[in-house]
C-alpha positions, 0 to 999 in steps of 0.5 A: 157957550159955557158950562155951569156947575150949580152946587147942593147948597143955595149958599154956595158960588154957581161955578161957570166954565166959558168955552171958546169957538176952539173949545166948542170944535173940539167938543162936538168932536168928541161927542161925535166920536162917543156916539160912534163908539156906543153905536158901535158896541150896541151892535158888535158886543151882543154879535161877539157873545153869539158866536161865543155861545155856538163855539162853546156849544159846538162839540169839538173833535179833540173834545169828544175824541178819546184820549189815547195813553201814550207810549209813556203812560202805556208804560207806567200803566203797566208797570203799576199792573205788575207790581200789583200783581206780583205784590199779591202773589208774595201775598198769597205764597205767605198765606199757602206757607201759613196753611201748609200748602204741598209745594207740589200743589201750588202753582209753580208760576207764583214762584218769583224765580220764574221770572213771568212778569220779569221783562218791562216791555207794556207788551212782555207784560200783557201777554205774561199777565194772563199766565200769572192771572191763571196762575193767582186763580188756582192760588186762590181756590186752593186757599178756599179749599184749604179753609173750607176743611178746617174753619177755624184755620184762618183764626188760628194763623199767627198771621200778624205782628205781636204788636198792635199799632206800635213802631216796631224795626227788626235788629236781629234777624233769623239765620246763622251768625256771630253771637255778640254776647259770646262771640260763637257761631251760632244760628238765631231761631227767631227775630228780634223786634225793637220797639219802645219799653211797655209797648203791649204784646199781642197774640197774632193768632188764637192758641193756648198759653203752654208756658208763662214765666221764667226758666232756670239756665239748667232746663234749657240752654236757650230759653232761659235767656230770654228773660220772661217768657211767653209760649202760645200753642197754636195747634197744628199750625205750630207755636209762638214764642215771646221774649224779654217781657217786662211784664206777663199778663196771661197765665198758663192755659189761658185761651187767647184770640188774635191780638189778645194781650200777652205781656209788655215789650221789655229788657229782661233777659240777655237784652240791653235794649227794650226789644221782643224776641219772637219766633215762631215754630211750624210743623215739618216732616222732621217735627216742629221746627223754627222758621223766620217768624217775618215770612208770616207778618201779613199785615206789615211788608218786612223789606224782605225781598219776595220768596217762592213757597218752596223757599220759605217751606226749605229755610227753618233752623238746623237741629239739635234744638232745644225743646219749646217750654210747655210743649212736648213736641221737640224739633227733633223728635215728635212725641219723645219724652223729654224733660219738662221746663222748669219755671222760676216760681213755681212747679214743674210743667206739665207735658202738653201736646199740641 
C-alpha cells in the first residue's frame, strides 16, 4: 500500500509515501480507533448538552431561597439607619433654631443628649428607631406649621454659606479667645472664613442692604476693623454681617435675595490673609444678639459636632455689644436710641429698624 501526494501544478513530481505490512497495522488501528472516538462523541455530547440544559433549567433551592443578612451585615444595615437619622435630626434641630422654634415645643427626643439611638445593638437600634421616628415627625409638622404662618420664612433664612461653590475653611471660630493683634481676652462674635482673594460674596438669605462701606474707628469700637463692610437685615430673623471685602457691589437699601452678590472675598481690614468675617445676629429676649453663624450653613456639614436646640438658643455672645451699623436695634437694648455709624465717604446713616 502506498499514499501519493498529486500536487496543483501539472509540472510538479507526484510525491508517493509506500507503507510497509507494519505500516498498514498500525494504520487500520488507528483508523479504527477514530471510528470509535466519533461514534463515541455522536452520541455522548448531545446527552452531556440535555442534562445541562435541565440543570440550568431547574430552579435550585440556594437559588430562589432569600438571602438572610447575617449577623454582620445586620449590624451594618443598622448602623447606616442610624446615622441617617440622626444626621436628619441635627438637620432638623438647625432649621427650628432658624425659625425660632420654643425649646419647650420641640421634641426633647431630637436632642442628642438623650442618647436614643446611642447603643450599636441592631436590636438597641430598632426599638430606639420608633421613639426617634415619632419624635422626626412631630419636628416636621412643627416646621410646616411653622412656614404655613409666615410664607416668606423659609426665603428669608440666612440658611447657607455667603459663598457660591467656593472652597472656603473656617480659621476663626465663634467664642472667647486670645486676641492675636492685641493679646487681650476677648470674645469673637462671628467666624472667619478663609478662601481665595475675589471669591464672590453672596447673600444667604433675602433681606435689606442696612450699611454698605466703611467705618470710622470713633463709631464703633469693633466695626471699624473689618474693613469694608456689609450689613444684610433679614427682618426678624435677624441680621448678616460681611467683613474684609475687597469689593462692595451693592449700595444701602438694596433688596437682595438668597445668593445675590455682595462684594468679594478680600483682606481689608484688621486681616493678613484674603478671609470673609461673618456673623449673624439673631432675635433673643435680650435683643439682637450674635450667635455662631456655622449653627445655620444647612448646606455644608461645618465638623462641628451635633447640638440639641436648647444649646444652640443658649450659646450667643455676652454683652456689652456694640451696635450693628445701619440698624437701630442693639444687643443690649431694643429700640433705644443710639448714635448712628458713620460711613467713611458719605453721610451719617440713617436709623432703620428691622
Amino acid at each position: 500500500m502506498e499514499f501519493q501526494f498529486h500536487p496543483a501544478s501539472p509540472r510538479a513530481t507526484v510525491r508517493t509515501l509506500p507503507l510497509s505490512r507494519a505500516g498498514q497495522r498500525i494504520f487500520v488501528v488507528l483508523c479504527g480507533i477514530l471510528a470509535v472516538l466519533a461514534t463515541s462523541l455522536w452520541f455522548t455530547v448531545p446527552a452531556a448538552m440535555r442534562r445541562a440544559l435541565r440543570r440550568e433549567a431547574a430552579p435550585l433551592p440556594e437559588q430562589i431561597a432569600p438571602e438572610r443578612p447575617g449577623p454582620e451585615d445586620a449590624g451594618s444595615q443598622s448602623q447606616a439607619l442610624k446615622k441617617r437619622a440622626l444626621d436628619l435630626g441635627d438637620l432638623l434641630n438647625r432649621v427650628a433654631f432658624l425659625y425660632e422654634i420654643p425649646v419647650s415645643a420641640w421634641p426633647h427626643v431630637l436632642n442628642p443628649e438623650r442618647w436614643t439611638l446611642s447603643s450599636d445593638d441592631p436590636e438597641h437600634i430598632a426599638s430606639g428607631m420608633n421613639i426617634y421616628l415619632r419624635g422626626l415627625d412631630k419636628a416636621v409638622a412643627l416646621l410646616e406649621q411653622r412656614e404655613a404662618s409666615d410664607p416668606e420664612l423659609a426665603r428669608r433664612v440666612p440658611a447657607i454659606f455667603p459663598f457660591e461653590a467656593v472652597p472656603f475653611e473656617p480659621s476663626a471660630f465663634f467664642g472667647p479667645r486670645i486676641s492675636p493683634w492685641t493679646g487681650a481676652e476677648e470674645f469673637f462674635p462671628g467666624v472667619d472664613l478663609a478662601a481665595a482673594g475675589g471669591s464672590a460674596v453672596v447673600a444667604p438669605g433675602a433681606g435689606t442692604v442696612v450699611f454698605a462701606g466703611t467705618l470710622r474707628r470713633s463709631a464703633t469700637g469693633w466695626f471699624w476693623r473689618l474693613g469694608n463692610v456689609v450689613v444684610v437685615s433679614h427682618g426678624d430673623q435677624g441680621a448678616t454681617v460681611y467683613g474684609h471685602l475687597a469689593r462692595i457691589e451693592v449700595r444701602r437699601g438694596a433688596r437682595v435675595t438668597r445668593r445675590q452678590r455682595l462684594g468679594i472675598v478680600g483682606a481689608t481690614g484688621w486681616a493678613i490673609s484674603p478671609q470673609l468675617h461673618y456673623e449673624y445676629w439673631r432675635r433673643t429676649a435680650a435683643g439682637y444678639r450674635p450667635t455662631d453663624p456655622l449653627f445655620v450653613g444647612l448646606d455644608r456639614r461645618s465638623g462641628q459636632l451635633p447640638l440639641s436646640l436648647e444649646q444652640m438658643s443658649a450659646a450667643s455672645a455676652p454683652g456689652p455689644l456694640d451696635p450693628l451699623p445701619g440698624i437701630e436695634i442693639s444687643g443690649d437694648r431694643v429700640g433705644a436710641p443710639e448714635r448712628p455709624a458713620t460711613p467713611v465717604s458719605g453721610r451719617p446713616q440713617r436709623k432703620r429698624r428691622l
